[in-house]
TORKOL-4160 file (C-alpha; in steps of 0.2 Angstrom, whole numbers, padded with zeros to 4 digits, m for minus):
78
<pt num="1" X="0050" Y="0023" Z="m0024"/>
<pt num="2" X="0047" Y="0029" Z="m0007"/>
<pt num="3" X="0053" Y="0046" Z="m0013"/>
<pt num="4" X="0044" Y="0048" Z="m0026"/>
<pt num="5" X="0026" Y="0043" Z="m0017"/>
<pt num="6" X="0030" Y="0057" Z="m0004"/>
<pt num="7" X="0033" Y="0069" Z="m0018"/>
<pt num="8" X="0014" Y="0063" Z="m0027"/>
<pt num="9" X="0007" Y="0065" Z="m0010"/>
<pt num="10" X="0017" Y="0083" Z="m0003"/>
<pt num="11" X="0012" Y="0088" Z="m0023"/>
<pt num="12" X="m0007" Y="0086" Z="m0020"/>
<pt num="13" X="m0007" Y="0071" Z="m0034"/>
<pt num="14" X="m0007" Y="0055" Z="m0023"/>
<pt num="15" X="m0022" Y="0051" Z="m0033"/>
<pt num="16" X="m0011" Y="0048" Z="m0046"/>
<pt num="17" X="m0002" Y="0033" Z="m0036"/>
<pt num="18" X="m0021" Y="0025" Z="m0033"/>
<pt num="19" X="m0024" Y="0024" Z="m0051"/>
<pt num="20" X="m0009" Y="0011" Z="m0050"/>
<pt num="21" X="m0018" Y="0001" Z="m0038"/>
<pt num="22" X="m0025" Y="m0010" Z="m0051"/>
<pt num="23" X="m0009" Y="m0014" Z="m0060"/>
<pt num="24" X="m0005" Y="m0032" Z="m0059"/>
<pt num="25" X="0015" Y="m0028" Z="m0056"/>
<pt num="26" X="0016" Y="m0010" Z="m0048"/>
<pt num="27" X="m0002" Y="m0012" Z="m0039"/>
<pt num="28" X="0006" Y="m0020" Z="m0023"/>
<pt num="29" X="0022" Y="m0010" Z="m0023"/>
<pt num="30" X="0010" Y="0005" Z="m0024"/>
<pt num="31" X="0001" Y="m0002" Z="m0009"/>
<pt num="32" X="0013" Y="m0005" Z="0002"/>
<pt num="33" X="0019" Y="0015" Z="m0002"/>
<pt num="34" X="0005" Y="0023" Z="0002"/>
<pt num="35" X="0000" Y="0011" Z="0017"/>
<pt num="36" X="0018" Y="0017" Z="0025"/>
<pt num="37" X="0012" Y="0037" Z="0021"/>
<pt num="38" X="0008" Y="0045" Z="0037"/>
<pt num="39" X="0001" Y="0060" Z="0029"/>
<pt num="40" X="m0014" Y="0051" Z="0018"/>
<pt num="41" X="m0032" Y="0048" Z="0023"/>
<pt num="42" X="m0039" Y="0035" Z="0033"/>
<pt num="43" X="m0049" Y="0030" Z="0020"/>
<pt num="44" X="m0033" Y="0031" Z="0009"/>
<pt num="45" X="m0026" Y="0021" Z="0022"/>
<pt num="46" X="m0040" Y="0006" Z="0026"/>
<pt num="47" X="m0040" Y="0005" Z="0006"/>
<pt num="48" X="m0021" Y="0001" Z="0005"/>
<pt num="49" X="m0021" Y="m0010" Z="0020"/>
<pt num="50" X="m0036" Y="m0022" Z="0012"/>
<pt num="51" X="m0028" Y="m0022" Z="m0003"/>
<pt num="52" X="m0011" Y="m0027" Z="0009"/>
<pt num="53" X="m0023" Y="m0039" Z="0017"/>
<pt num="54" X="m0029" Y="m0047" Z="0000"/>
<pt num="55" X="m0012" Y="m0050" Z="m0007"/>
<pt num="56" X="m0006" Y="m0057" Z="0008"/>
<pt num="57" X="m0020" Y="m0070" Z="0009"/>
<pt num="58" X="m0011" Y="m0076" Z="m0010"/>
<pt num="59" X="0004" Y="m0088" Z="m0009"/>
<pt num="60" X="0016" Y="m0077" Z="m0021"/>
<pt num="61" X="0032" Y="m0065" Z="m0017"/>
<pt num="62" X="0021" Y="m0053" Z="m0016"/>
<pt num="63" X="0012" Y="m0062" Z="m0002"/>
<pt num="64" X="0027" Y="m0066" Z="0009"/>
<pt num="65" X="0030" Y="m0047" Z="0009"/>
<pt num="66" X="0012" Y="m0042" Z="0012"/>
<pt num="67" X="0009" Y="m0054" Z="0027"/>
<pt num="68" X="0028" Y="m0047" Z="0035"/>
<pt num="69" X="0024" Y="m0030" Z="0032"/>
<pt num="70" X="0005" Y="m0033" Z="0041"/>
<pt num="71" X="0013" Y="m0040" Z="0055"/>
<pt num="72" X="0025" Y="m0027" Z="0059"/>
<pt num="73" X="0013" Y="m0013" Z="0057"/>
<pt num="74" X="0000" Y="m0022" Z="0068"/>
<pt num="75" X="m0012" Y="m0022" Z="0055"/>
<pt num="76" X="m0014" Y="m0040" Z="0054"/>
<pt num="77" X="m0026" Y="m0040" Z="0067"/>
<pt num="78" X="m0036" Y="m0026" Z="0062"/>
């Protein structure tokens, strides 16, 4: 998956990826991909990361992995 989201992004087509956002299953997974992108926006970026922080503010899987990965990026407090 990571491989894939560097190739949407070094292709020009990481809007692609975004359109995912939205998806009930892939929409997090999506997040937490782009999030990790160094080469994307900061807009791209602060976008991914709310969505991080909305997911991890839920009590599901997806939220346990949400709040760890906030925390080891240092975005929790931002």
């Amino acid at each position: 998956m990571i491989e894939m989201s560097v190739e949407f992004n070094n292709s020009g087509q990481i809007e692609v990826l975004f359109k995912l956002l939205e998806h009930p299953i892939a929409g997090p997974w999506v997040a937490f991909l782009i999030a990790e992108l160094s080469e994307v926006s900061i807009e791209q970026k602060e976008f991914c990361i709310n969505k991080i922080k909305s997911i991890a503010s839920g009590s599901s899987l997806n939220s346990i992995a949400a709040e760890y990965l906030l925390k080891e990026r240092g975005y929790n407090n931002s």
